[in-house]
C-alpha positions as CSV (number, residue, x, y, z in Angstrom):
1,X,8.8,20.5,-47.3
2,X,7.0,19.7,-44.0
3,X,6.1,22.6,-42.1
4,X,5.2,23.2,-38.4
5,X,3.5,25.6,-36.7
6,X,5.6,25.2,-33.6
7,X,8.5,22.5,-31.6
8,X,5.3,21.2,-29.8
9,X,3.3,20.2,-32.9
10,X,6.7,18.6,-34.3
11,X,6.8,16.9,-31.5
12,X,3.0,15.2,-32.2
13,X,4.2,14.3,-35.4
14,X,4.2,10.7,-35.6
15,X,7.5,8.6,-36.7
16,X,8.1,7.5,-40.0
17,X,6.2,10.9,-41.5
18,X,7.6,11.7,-44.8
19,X,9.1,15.0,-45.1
20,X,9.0,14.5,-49.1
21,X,11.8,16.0,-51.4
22,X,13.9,18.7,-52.1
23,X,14.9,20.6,-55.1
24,X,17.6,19.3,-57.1
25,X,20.8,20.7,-56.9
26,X,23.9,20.2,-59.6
27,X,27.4,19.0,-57.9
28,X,29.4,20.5,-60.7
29,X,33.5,20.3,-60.6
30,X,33.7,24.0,-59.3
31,X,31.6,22.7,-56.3
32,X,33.8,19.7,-56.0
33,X,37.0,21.8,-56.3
34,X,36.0,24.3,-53.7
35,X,35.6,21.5,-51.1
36,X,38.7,19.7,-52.2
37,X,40.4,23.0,-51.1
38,X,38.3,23.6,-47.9
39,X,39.1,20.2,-46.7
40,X,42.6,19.9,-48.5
41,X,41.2,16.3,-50.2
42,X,42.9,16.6,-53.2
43,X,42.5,13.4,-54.6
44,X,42.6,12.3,-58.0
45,X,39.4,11.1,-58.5
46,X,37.7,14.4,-56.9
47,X,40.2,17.2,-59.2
48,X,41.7,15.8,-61.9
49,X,39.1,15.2,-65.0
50,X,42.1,13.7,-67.2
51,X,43.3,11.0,-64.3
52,X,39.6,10.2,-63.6
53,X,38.4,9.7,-67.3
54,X,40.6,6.9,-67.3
55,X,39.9,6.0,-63.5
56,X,37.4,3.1,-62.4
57,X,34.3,5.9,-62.4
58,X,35.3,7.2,-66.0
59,X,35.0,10.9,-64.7
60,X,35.7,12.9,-61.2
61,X,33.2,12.4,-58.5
62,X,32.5,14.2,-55.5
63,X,33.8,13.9,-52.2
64,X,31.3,11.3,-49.9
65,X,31.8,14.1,-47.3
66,X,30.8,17.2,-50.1
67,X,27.4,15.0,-50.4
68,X,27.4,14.7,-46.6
69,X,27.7,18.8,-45.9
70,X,24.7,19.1,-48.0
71,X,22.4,17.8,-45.7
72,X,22.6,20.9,-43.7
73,X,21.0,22.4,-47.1
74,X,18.7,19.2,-47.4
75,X,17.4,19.4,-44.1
76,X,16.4,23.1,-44.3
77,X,14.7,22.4,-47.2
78,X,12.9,19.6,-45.6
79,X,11.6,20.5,-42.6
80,X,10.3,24.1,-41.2
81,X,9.4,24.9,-37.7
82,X,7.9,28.2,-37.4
83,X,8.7,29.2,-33.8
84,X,11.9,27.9,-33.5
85,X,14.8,30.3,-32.2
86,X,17.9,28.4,-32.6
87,X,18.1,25.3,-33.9
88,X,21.6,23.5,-34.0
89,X,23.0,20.2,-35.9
90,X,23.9,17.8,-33.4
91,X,25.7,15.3,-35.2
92,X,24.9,12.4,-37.4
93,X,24.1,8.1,-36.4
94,X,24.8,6.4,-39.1
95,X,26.5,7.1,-42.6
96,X,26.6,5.5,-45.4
97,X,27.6,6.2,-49.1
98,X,26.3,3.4,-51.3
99,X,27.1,5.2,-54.7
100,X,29.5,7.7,-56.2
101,X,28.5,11.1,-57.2
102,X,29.9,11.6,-60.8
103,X,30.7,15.5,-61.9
104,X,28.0,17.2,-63.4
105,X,24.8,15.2,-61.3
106,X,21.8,16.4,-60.1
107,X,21.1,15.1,-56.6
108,X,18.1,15.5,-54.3
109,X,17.3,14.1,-51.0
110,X,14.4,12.8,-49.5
111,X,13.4,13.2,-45.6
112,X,11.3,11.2,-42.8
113,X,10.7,11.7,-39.5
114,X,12.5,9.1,-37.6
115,X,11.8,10.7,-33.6
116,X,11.4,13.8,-32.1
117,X,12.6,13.8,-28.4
118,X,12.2,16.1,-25.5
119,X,15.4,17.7,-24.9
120,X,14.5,19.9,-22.4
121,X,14.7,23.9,-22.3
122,X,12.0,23.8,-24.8
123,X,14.2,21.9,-27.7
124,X,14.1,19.0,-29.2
125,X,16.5,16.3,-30.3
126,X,15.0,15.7,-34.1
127,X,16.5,12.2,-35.9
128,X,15.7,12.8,-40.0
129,X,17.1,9.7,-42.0
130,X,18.2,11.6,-44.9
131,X,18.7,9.9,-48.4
132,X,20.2,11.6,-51.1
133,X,19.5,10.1,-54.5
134,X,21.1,11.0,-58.1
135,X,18.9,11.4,-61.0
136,X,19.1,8.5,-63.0
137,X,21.2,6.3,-60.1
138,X,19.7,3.2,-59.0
139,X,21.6,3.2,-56.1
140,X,21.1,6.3,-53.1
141,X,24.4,7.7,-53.2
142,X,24.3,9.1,-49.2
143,X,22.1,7.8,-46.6
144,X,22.4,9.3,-43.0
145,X,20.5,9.9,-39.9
146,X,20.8,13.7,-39.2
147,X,20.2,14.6,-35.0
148,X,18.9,18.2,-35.2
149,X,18.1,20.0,-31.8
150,X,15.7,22.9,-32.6
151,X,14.8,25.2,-29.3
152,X,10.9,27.2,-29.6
């Protein structure tokens, strides 16, 4: 995790600095149930292990936008401003999902800084490119830019 002592020294931060990597976390089918209820995606592929173990991934994966939701997690664990009041998510540039996310995974993302612009107000627009990686993929299996604005 990179941590700041304030918005303003976030905003010194040059571009491109790494954030590093968060823990990893276990997308298990109780995880991928829950959203498939929450979002009422109740695909196949995501719910049904007998359907999917004959399926083209041999086994239910999660939902591209389950892996997405995490980067509010991700982020959090990425990057800490200590004076911040509010910070809000502010929406995402681009999105891709190169690889599936099979039951049972460990994932883990990995952050850099790609700008940190005055917003006024005393926030900051933050863009993190986010890339989430499963262990043992060779493949990322989620790579986004996530816009953060954080107010000191």
């Amino acid at each position: 995790m990179a941590t700041f002592p304030s918005v303003a020294a976030l905003g010194e931060a040059p571009d491109g600095t790494d954030l590093g990597y968060t823990s990893w976390h276990v997308i298990d089918q109780k995880r991928i149930n829950m959203f498939a209820e929450a979002t009422e995606d109740r695909q196949w592929i995501h719910v049904d292990p007998e359907a999917a173990a004959v399926g083209p991934f041999g086994t239910t994966i999660a939902h591209g936008y389950l892996t997405l939701s995490l980067l509010v997690l991700f982020t959090a664990e990425l990057l800490a401003v200590d004076d911040v009041r509010m910070g809000v998510n502010y929406g995402l540039n681009r999105v891709r999902f190169p690889a599936p996310v099979p039951v049972d995974s460990r994932i883990r993302a990995h952050g850099e800084l790609l700008s940190v612009e005055d917003v006024g107000e005393g926030g900051v627009q933050v863009t993190v490119k986010v890339t989430v990686e499963r262990e043992g993929g060779t493949k990322p299996v989620c790579v986004a830019e996530a816009l953060l604005r954080l107010y000191g």
